[in-house]
KEDO-502557 format. One record per atom (N, C-alpha, C): atom name; residue number from 0; x, y, z; residue in three letters. Coordinates in steps of 0.1 Angstrom, whole numbers, always signed. Example, Ala and Ser with C-alpha at 12.3 -4.5 7.8 and 13.67 -1.06 7.14 Angstrom:
<nodes>
lolo,ronu,px,py,pz,loro
N,0,+132,-57,+78,ala;
CA,0,+123,-45,+78,ala;
C,0,+132,-33,+78,ala;
N,1,+128,-22,+71,ser;
CA,1,+137,-11,+71,ser;
C,1,+129,+0,+79,ser;
</nodes>
This chain:
<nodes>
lolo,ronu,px,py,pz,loro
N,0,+528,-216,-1144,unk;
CA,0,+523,-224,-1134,unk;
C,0,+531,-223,-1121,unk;
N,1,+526,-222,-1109,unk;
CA,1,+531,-220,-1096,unk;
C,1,+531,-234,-1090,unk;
N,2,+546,-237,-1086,unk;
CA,2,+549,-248,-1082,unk;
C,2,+549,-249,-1069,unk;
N,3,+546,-259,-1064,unk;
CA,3,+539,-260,-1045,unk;
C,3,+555,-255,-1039,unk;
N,4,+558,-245,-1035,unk;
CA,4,+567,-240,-1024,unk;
C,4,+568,-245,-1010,unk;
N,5,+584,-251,-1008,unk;
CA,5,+585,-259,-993,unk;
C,5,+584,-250,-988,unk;
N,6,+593,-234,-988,unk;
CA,6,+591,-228,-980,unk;
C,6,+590,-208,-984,unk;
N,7,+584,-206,-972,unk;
CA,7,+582,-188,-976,unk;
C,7,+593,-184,-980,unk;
N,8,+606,-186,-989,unk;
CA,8,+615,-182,-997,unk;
C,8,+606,-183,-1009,unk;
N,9,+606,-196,-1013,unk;
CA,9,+600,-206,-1025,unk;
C,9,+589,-200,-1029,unk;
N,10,+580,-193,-1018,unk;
CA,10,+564,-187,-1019,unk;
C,10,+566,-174,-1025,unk;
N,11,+574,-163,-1021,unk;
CA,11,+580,-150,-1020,unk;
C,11,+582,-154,-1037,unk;
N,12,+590,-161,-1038,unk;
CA,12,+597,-163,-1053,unk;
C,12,+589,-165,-1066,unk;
N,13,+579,-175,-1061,unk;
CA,13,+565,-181,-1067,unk;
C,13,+556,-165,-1070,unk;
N,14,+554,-157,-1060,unk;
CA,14,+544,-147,-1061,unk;
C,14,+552,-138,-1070,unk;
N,15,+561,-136,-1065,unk;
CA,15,+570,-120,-1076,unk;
C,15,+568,-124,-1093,unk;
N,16,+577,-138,-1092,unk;
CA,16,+579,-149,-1103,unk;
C,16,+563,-144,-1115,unk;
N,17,+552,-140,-1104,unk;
CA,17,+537,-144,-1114,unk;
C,17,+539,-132,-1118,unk;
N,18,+546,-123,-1116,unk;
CA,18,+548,-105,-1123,unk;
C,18,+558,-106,-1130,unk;
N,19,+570,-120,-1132,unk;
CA,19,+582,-115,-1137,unk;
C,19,+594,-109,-1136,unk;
N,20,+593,-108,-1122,unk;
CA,20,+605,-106,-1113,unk;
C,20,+614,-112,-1113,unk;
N,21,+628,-113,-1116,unk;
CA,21,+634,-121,-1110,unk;
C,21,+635,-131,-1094,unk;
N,22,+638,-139,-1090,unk;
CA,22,+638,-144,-1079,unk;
C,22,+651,-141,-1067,unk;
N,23,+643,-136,-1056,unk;
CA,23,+657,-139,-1045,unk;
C,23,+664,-143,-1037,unk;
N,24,+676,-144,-1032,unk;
CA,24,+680,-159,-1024,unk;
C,24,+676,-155,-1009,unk;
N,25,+677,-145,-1008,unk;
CA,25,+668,-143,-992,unk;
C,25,+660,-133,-988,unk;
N,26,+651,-137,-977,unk;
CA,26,+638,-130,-978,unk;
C,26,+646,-121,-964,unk;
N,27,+657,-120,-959,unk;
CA,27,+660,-111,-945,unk;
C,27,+666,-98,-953,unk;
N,28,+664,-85,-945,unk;
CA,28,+670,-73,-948,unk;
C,28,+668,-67,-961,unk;
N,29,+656,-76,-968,unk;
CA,29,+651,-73,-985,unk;
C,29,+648,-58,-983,unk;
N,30,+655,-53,-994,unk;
CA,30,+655,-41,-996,unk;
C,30,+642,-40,-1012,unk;
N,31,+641,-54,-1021,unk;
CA,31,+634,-50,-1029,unk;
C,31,+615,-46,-1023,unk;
N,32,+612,-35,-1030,unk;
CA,32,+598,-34,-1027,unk;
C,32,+587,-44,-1031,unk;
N,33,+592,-50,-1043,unk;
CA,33,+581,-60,-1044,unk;
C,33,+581,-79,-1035,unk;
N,34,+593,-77,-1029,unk;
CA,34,+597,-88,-1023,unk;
C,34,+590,-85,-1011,unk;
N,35,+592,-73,-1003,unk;
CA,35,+584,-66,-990,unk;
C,35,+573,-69,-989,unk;
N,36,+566,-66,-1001,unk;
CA,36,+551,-65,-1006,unk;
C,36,+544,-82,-1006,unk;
N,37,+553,-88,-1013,unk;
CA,37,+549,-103,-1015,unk;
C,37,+553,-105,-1003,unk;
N,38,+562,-107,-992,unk;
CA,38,+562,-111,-978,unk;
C,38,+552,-112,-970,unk;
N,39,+549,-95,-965,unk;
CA,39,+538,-89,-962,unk;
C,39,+524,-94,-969,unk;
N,40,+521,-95,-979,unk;
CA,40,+506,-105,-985,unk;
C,40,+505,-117,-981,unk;
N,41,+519,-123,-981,unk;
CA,41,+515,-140,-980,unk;
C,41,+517,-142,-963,unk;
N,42,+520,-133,-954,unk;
CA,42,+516,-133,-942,unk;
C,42,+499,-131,-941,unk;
N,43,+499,-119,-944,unk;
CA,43,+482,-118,-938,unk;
C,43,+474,-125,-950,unk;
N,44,+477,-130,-957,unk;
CA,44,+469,-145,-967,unk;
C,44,+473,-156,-958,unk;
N,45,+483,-166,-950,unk;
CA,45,+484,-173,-943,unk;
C,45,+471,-172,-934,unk;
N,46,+475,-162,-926,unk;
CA,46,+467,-156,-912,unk;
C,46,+446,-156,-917,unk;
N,47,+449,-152,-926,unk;
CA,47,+433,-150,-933,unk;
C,47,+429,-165,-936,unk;
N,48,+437,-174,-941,unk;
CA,48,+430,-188,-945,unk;
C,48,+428,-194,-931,unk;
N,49,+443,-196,-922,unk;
CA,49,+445,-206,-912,unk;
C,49,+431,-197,-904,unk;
N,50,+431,-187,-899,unk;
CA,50,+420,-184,-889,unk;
C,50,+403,-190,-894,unk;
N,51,+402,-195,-904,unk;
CA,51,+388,-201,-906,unk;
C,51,+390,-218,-900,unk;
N,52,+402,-220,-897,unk;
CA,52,+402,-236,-888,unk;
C,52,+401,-244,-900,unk;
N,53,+410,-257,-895,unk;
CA,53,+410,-269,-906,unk;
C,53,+418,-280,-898,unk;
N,54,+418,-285,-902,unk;
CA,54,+423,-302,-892,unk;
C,54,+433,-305,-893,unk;
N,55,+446,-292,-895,unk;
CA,55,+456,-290,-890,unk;
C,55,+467,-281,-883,unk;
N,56,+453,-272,-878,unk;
CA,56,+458,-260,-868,unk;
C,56,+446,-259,-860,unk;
N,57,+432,-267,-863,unk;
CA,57,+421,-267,-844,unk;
C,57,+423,-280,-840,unk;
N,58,+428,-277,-829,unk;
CA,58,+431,-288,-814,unk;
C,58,+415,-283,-808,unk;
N,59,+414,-294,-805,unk;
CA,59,+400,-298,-797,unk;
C,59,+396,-314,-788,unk;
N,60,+400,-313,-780,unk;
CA,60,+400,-303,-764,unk;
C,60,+416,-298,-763,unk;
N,61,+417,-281,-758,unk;
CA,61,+430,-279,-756,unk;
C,61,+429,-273,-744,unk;
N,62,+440,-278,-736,unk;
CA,62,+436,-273,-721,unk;
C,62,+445,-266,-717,unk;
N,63,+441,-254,-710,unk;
CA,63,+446,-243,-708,unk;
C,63,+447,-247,-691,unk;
N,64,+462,-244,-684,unk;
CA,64,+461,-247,-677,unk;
C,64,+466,-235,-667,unk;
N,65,+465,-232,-659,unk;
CA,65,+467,-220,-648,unk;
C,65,+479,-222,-637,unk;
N,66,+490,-212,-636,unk;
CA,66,+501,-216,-629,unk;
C,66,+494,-219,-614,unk;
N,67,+501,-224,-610,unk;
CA,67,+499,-234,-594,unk;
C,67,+499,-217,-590,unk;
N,68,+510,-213,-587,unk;
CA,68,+512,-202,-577,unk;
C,68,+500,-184,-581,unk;
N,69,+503,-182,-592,unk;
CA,69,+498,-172,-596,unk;
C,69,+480,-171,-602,unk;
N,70,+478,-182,-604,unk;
CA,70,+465,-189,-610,unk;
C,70,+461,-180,-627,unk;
N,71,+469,-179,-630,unk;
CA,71,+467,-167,-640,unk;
C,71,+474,-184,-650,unk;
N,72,+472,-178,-665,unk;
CA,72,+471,-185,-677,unk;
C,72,+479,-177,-688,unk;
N,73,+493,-180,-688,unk;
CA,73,+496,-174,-702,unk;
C,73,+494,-173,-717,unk;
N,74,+495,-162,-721,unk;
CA,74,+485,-161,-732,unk;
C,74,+498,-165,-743,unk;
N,75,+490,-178,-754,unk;
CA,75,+495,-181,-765,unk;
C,75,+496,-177,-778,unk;
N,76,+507,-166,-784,unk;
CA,76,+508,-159,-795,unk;
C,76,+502,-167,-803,unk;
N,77,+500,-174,-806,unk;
CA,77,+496,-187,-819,unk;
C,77,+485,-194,-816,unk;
N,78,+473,-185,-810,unk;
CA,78,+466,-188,-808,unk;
C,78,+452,-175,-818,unk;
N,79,+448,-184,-827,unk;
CA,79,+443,-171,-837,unk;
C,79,+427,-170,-832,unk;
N,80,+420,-180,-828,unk;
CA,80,+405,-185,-821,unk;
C,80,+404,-195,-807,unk;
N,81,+395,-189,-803,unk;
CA,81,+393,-195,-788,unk;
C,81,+382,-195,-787,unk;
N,82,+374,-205,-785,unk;
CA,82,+361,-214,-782,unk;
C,82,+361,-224,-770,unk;
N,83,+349,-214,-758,unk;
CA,83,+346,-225,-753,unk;
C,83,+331,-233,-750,unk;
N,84,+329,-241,-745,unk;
CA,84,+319,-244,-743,unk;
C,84,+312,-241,-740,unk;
N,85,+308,-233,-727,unk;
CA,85,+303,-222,-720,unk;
C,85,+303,-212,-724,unk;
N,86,+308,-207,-737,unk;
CA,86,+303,-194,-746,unk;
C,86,+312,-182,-737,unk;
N,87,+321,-189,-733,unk;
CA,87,+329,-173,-724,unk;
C,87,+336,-165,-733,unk;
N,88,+338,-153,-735,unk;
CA,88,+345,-148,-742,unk;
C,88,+361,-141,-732,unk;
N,89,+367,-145,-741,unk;
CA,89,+384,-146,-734,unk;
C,89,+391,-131,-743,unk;
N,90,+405,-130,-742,unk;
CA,90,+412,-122,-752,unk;
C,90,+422,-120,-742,unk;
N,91,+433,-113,-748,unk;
CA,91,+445,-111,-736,unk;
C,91,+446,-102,-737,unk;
N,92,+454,-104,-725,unk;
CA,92,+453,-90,-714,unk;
C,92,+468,-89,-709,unk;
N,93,+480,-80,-718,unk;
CA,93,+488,-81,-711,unk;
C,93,+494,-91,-716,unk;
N,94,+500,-105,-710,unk;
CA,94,+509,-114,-713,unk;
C,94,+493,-128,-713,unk;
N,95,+489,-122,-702,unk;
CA,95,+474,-134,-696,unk;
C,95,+464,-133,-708,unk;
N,96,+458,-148,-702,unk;
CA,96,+446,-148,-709,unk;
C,96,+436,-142,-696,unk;
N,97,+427,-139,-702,unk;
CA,97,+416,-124,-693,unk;
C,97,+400,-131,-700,unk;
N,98,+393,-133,-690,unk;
CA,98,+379,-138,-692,unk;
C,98,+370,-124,-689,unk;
N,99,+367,-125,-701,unk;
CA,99,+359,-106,-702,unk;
C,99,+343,-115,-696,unk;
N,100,+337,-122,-699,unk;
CA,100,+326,-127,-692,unk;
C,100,+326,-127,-677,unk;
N,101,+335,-130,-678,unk;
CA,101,+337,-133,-656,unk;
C,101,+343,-121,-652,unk;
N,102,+348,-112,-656,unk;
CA,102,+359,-100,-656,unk;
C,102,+372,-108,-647,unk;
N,103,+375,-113,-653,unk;
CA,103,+391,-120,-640,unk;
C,103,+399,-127,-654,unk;
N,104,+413,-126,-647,unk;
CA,104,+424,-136,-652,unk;
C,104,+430,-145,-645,unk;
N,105,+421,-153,-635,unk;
CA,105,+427,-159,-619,unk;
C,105,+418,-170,-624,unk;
N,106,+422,-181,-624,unk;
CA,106,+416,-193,-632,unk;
C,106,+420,-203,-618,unk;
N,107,+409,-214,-610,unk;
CA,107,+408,-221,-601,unk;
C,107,+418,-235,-606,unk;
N,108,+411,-234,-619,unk;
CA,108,+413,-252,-623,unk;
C,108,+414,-249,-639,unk;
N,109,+418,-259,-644,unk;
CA,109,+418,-265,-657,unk;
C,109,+410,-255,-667,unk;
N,110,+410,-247,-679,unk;
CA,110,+404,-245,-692,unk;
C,110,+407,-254,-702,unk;
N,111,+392,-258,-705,unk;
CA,111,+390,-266,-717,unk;
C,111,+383,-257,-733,unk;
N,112,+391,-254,-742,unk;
CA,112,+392,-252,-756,unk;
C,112,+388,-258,-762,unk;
N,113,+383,-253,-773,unk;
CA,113,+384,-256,-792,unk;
C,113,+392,-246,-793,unk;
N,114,+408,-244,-800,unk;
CA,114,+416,-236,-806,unk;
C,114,+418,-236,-815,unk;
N,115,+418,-225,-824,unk;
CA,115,+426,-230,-837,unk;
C,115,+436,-218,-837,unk;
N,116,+448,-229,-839,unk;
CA,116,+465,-223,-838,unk;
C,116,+475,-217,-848,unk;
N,117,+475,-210,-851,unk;
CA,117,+486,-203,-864,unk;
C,117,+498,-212,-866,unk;
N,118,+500,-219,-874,unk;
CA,118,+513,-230,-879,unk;
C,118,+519,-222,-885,unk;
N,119,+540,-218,-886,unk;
CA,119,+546,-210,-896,unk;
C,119,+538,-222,-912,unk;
N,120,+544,-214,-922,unk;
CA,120,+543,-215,-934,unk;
C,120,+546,-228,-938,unk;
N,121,+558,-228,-935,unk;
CA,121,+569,-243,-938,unk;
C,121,+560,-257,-930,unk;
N,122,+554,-254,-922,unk;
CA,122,+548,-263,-912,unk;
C,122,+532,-267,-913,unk;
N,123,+527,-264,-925,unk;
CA,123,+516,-266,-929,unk;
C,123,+515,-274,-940,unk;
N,124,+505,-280,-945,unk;
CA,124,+499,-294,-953,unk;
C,124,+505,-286,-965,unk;
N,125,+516,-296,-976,unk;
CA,125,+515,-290,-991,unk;
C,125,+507,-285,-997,unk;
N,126,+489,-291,-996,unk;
CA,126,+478,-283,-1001,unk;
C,126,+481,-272,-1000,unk;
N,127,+476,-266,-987,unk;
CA,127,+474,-253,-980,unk;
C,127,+486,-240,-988,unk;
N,128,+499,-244,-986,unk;
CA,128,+512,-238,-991,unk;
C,128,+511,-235,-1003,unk;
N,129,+505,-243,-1015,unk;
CA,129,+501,-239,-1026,unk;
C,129,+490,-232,-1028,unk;
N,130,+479,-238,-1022,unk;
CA,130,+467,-227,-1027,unk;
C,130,+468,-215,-1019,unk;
N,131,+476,-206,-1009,unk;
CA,131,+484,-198,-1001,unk;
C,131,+487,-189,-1011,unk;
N,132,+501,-193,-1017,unk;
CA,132,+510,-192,-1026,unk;
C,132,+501,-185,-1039,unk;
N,133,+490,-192,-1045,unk;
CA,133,+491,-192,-1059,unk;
C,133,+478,-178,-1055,unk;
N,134,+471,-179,-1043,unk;
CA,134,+460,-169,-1040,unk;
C,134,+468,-155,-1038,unk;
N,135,+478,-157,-1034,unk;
CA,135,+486,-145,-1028,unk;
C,135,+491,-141,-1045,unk;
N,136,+499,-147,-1049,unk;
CA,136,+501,-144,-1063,unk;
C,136,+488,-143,-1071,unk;
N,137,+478,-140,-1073,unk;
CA,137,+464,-135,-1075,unk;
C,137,+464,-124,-1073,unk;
N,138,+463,-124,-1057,unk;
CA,138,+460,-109,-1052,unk;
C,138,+472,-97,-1055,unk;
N,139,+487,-104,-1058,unk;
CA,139,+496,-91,-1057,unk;
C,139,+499,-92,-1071,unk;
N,140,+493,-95,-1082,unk;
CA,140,+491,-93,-1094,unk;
C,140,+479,-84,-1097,unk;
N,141,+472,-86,-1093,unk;
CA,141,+460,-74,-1095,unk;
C,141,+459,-64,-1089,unk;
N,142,+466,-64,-1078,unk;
CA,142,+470,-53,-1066,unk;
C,142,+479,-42,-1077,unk;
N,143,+490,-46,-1082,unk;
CA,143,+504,-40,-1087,unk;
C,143,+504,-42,-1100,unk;
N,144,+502,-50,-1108,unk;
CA,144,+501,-50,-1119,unk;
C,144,+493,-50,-1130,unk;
N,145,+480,-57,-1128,unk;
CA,145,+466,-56,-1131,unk;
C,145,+465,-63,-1149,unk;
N,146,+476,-73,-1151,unk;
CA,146,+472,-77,-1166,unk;
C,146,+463,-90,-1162,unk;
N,147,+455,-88,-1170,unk;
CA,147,+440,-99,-1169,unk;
C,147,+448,-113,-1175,unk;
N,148,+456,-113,-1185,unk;
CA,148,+456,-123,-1187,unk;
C,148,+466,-137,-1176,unk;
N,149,+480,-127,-1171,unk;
CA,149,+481,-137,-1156,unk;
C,149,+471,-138,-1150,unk;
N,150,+465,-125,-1149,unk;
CA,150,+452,-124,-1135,unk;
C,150,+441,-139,-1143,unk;
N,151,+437,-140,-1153,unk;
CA,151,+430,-152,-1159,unk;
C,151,+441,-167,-1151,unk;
N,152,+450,-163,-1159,unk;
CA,152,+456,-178,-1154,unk;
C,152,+454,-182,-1142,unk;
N,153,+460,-168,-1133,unk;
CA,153,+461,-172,-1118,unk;
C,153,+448,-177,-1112,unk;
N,154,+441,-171,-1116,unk;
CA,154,+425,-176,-1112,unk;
C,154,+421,-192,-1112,unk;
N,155,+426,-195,-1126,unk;
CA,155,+421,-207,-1128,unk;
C,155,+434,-217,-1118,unk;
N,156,+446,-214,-1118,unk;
CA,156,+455,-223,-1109,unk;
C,156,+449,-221,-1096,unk;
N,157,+445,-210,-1086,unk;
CA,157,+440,-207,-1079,unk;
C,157,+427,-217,-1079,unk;
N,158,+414,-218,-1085,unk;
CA,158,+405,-227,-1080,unk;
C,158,+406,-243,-1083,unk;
N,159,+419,-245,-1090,unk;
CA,159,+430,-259,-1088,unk;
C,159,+428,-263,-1075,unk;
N,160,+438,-254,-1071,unk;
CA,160,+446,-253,-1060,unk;
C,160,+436,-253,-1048,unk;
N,161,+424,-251,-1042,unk;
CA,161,+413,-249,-1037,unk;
C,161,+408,-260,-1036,unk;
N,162,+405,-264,-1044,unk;
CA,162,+397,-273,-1046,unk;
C,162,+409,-291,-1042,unk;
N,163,+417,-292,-1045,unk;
CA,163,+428,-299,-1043,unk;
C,163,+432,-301,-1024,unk;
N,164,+430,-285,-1019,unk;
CA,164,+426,-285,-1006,unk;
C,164,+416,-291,-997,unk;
N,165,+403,-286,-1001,unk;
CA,165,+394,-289,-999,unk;
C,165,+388,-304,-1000,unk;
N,166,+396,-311,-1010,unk;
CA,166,+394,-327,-1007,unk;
C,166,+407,-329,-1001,unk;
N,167,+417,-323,-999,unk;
CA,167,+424,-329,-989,unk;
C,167,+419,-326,-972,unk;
N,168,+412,-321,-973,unk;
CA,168,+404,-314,-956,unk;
C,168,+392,-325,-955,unk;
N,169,+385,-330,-967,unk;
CA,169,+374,-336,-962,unk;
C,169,+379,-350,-964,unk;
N,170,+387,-354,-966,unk;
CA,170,+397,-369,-961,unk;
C,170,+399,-368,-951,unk;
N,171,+408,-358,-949,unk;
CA,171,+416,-362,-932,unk;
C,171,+405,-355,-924,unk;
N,172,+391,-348,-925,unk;
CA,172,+378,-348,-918,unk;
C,172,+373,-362,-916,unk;
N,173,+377,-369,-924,unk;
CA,173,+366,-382,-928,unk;
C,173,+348,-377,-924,unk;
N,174,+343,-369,-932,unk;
CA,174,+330,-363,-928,unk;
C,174,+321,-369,-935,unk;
N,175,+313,-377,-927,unk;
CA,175,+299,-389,-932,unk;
C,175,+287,-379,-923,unk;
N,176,+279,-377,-934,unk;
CA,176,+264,-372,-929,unk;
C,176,+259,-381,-922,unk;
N,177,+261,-393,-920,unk;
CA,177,+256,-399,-906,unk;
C,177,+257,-395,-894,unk;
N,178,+267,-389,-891,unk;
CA,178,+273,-381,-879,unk;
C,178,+270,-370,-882,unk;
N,179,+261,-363,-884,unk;
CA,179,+257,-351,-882,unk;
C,179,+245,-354,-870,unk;
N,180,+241,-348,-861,unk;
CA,180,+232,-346,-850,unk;
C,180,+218,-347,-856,unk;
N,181,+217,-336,-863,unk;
CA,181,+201,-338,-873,unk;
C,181,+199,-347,-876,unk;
N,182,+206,-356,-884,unk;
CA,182,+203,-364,-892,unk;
C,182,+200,-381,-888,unk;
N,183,+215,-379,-872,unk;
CA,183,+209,-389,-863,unk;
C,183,+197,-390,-858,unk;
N,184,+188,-376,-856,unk;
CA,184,+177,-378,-847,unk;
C,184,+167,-382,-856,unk;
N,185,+169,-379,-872,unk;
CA,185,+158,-379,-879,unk;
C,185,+157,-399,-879,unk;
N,186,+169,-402,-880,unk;
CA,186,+170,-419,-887,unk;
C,186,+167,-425,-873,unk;
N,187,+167,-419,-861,unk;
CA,187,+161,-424,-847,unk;
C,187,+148,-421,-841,unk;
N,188,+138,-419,-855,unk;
CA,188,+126,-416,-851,unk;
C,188,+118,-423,-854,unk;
N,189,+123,-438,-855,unk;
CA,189,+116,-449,-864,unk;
C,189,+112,-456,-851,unk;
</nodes>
């Protein structure tokens, strides 16, 4: 069983740990290959969950604001989605953010966002860190090792762990089908 990891040490150690690895005290200058391996997975597993947005990495309204002097808008590494109202499509250009719809990076006034922002590891909901953790330990057991019967376990801690998420997202959503738009217009037809 994979125990919720405070941090990408704890995760690194958790993932190898599901193959039987011993554990390491640091994840800097790792020379082991399977430590590399688990680093490297539970980055682009991070990056793969957080980029579908959850209600603790999308800000909405996020305003983008444009230097006084240069009118240009520095572009946010930790910025994984950009949504705006107006359907503009953005991307960076350089260090700037660059409006491919308008063809310009010279912004008058104020941008208004929906973003959703890449959090390090350590700085994300316990949910998330565990069902992270136990999915990544999934994938780099079947990747490298391929015995069904962890790959069984992990599965099953894995849709634990998911699921454990997922009502932690639709609490701090507080999501009532009343507030959905359709549903208002249908109960306002009376």
């Amino acid at each position: 069983m994979i125990l919720t990891p405070l941090t990408k040490l704890d995760a690194v150690n958790e993932i190898c740990g599901a193959m039987g690895e011993a554990p390491v005290d640091t994840l800097e200058n790792s020379e082991n290959v399977d430590t590399i391996n688990a680093v490297r997975m539970l980055e682009a597993e991070t990056r793969a969950i957080q980029v579908m947005g959850w209600t603790f990495n999308t800000i909405n309204p996020f305003i983008l604001i444009p230097d006084e002097h240069s009118k240009r808008i520095l572009w946010d590494d930790a910025i994984l989605s950009i949504q705006f109202d107006d359907k503009r499509i953005v991307r960076k250009r350089d260090e700037w953010l660059y409006d491919v719809t308008n063809n310009t990076d010279r912004f008058d006034a104020p941008l208004t966002a929906k973003v959703i922002q890449y959090v390090p590891f350590e700085e994300m909901p316990q949910v998330f860190r565990q069902y992270i953790t136990v999915r990544t330990a999934n994938h780099f057991v079947a990747r490298y090792l391929g015995d069904p019967t962890i790959m069984q376990e992990l599965q099953k801690e894995e849709a634990q762990a998911y699921m454990q998420m997922m009502e932690n997202e639709i609490t701090l959503e507080q999501s009532n089908i009343l507030q959905n738009p359709a549903i208002q217009t249908y109960m306002n037809r009376g």
